[in-house]
Backbone bond lengths (Angstrom), bond angles and torsions (degrees), N, CA, C in turn:
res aa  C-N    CA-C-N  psi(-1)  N-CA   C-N-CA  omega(-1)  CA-C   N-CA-C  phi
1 X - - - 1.441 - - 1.522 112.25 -
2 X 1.506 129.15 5.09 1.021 142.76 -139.24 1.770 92.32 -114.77
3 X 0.866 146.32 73.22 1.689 136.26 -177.38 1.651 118.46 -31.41
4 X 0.817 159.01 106.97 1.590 152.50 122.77 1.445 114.86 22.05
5 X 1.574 112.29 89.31 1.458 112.62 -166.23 0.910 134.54 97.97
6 X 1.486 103.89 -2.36 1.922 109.16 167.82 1.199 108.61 -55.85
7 X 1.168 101.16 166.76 1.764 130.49 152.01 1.218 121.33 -97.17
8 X 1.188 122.41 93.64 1.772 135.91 -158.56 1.792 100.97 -106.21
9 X 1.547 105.70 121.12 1.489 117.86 156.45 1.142 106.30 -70.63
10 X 1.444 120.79 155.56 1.481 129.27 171.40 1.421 105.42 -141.32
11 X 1.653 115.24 89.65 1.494 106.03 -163.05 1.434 106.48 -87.17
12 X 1.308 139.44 145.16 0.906 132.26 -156.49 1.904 129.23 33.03
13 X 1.571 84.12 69.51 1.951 104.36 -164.69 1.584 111.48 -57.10
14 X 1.960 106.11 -22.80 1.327 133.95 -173.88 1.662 103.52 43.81
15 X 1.712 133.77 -97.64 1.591 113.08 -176.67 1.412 97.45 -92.29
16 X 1.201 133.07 -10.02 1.552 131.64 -172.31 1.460 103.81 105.19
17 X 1.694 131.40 -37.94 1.754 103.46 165.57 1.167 125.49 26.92
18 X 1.810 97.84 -111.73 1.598 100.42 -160.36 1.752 104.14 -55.97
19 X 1.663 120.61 -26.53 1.745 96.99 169.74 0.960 122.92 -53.80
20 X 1.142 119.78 -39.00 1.424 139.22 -170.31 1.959 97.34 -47.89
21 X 1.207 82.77 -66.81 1.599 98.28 -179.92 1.385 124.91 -47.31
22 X 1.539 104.32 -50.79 1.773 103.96 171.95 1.176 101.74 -71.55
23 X 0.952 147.20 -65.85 1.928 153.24 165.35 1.729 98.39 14.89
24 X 1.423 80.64 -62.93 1.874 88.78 -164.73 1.421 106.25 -97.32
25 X 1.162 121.95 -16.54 1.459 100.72 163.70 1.680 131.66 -108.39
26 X 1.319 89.20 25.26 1.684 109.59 -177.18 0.954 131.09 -113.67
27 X 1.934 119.16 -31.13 1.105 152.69 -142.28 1.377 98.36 28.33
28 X 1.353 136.80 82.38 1.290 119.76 -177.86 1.899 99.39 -152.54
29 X 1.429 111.63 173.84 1.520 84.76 -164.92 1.749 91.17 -115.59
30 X 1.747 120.34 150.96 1.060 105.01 -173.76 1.781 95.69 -128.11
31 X 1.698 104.70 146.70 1.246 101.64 161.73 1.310 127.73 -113.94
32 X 1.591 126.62 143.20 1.417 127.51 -163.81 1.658 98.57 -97.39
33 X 1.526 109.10 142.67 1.364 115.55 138.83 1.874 111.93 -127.40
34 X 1.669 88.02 110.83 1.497 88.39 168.35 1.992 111.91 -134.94
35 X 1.703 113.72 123.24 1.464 130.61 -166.23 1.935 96.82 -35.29
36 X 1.742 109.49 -55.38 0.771 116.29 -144.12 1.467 101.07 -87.49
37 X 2.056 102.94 126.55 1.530 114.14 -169.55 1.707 112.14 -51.61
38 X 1.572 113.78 -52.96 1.496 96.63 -163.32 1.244 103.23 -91.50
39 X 1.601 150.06 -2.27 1.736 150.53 142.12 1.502 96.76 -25.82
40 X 1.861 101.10 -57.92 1.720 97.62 -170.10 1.653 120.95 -67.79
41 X 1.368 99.02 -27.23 1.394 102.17 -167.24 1.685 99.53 -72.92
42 X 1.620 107.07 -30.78 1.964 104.89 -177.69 1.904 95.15 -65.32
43 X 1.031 124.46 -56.66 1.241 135.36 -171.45 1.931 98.76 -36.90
44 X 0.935 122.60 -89.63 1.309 146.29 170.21 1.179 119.54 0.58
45 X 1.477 103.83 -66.69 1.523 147.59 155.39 1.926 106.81 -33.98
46 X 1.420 104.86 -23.54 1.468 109.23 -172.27 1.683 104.12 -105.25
47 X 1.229 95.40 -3.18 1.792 106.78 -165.99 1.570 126.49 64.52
48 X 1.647 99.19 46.72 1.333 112.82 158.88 1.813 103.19 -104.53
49 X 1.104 120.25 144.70 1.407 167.51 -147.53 1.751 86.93 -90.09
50 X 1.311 155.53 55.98 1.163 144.64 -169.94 1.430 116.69 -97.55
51 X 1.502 134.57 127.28 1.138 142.34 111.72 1.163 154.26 -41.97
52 X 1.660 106.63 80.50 1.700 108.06 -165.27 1.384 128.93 -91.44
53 X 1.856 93.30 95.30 1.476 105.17 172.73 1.694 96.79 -179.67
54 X 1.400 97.99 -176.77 1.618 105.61 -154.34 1.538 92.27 -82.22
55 X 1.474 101.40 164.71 1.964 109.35 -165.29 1.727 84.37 -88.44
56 X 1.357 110.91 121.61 1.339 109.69 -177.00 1.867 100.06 -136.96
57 X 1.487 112.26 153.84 1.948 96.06 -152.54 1.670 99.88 -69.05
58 X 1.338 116.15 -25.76 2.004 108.65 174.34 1.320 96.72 -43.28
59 X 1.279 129.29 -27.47 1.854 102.90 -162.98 1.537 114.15 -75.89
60 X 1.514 98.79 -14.75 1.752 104.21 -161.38 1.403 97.79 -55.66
61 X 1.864 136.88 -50.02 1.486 116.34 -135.85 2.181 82.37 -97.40
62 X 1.481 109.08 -0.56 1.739 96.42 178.52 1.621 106.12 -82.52
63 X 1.530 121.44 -36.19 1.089 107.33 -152.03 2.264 107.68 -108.64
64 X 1.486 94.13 9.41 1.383 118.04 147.15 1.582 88.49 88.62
65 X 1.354 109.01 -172.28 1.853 111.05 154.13 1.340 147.72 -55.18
66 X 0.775 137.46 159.84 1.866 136.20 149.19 1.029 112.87 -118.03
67 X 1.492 106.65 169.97 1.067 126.59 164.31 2.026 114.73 -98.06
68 X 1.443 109.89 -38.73 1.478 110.15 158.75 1.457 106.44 -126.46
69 X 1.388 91.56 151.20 2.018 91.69 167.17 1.516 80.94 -135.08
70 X 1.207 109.63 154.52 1.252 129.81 -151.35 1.685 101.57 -155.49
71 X 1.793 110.44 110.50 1.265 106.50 -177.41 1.863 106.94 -115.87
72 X 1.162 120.15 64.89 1.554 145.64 168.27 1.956 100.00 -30.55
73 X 1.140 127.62 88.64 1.192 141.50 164.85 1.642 101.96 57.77
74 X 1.537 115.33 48.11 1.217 132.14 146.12 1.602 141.78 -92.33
75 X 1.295 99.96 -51.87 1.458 105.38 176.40 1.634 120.82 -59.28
76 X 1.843 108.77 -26.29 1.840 92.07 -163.02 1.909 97.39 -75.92
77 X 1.945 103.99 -1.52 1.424 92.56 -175.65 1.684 111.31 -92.86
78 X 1.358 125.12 24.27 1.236 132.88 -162.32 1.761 96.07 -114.08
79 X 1.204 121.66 144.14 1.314 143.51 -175.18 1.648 100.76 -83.25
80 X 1.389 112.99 -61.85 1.686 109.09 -177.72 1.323 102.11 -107.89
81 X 1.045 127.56 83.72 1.594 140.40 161.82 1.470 119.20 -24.29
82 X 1.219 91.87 -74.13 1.827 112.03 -177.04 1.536 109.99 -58.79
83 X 1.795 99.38 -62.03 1.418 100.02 168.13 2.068 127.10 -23.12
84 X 1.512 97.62 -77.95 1.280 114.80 158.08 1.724 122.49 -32.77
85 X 1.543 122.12 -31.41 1.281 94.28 -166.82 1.432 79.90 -110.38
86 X 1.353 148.53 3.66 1.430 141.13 177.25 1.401 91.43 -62.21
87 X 1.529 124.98 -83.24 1.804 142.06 -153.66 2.101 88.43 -64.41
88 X 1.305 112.34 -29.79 1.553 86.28 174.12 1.451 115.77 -87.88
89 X 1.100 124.02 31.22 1.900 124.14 -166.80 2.303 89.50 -100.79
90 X 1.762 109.87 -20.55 1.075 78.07 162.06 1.625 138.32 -102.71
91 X 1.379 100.52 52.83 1.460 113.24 -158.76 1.816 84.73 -95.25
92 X 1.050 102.53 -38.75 2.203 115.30 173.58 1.273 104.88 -34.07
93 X 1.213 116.14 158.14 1.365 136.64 -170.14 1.645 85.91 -97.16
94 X 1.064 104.72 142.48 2.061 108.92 175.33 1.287 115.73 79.89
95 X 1.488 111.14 10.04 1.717 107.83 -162.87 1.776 87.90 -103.08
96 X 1.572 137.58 29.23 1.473 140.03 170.52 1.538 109.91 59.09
97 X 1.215 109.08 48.35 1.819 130.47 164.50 1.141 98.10 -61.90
């Protein structure tokens, strides 16, 4: 479901894995934000693109659009779910970044 050449969020990328994984089976480029220093440093290490610290809404206009953001066994650990994925919908490409 991943297009060829996206720009893929990886919120909570944790060692980078599944980037790892879309990376190569997507050809597409993905960026990580994961809080935790050495998760990011394994991630990194895989040649994902990481930001280490929590997805907070200042990051949206630094780290530009996507095409997917992808929250891989993040959200059921989030308190306001909905909240959270409303203010991240302008992380989208077309959402007037």
């Amino acid at each position: 479901m991943i297009p060829s050449g996206a720009r893929v969020l990886d919120v909570g990328c944790g060692t980078g894995s599944v980037s790892r994984l879309i990376m190569d089976a997507c050809h597409c480029t993905v960026f990580g934000i994961e809080p935790d220093a050495d998760r990011a440093a394994a991630a990194t290490s895989k040649g994902v693109d990481v930001v280490g610290a929590k997805l907070i809404e200042e990051l949206i206009p630094q780290l530009g659009p996507f095409d997917v953001v992808l929250f891989a066994d993040v959200l059921e650990h989030l308190v306001d779910r909905f909240g959270t994925l409303r203010w991240r919908k302008g992380f989208f490409a077309g959402e007037g970044l």
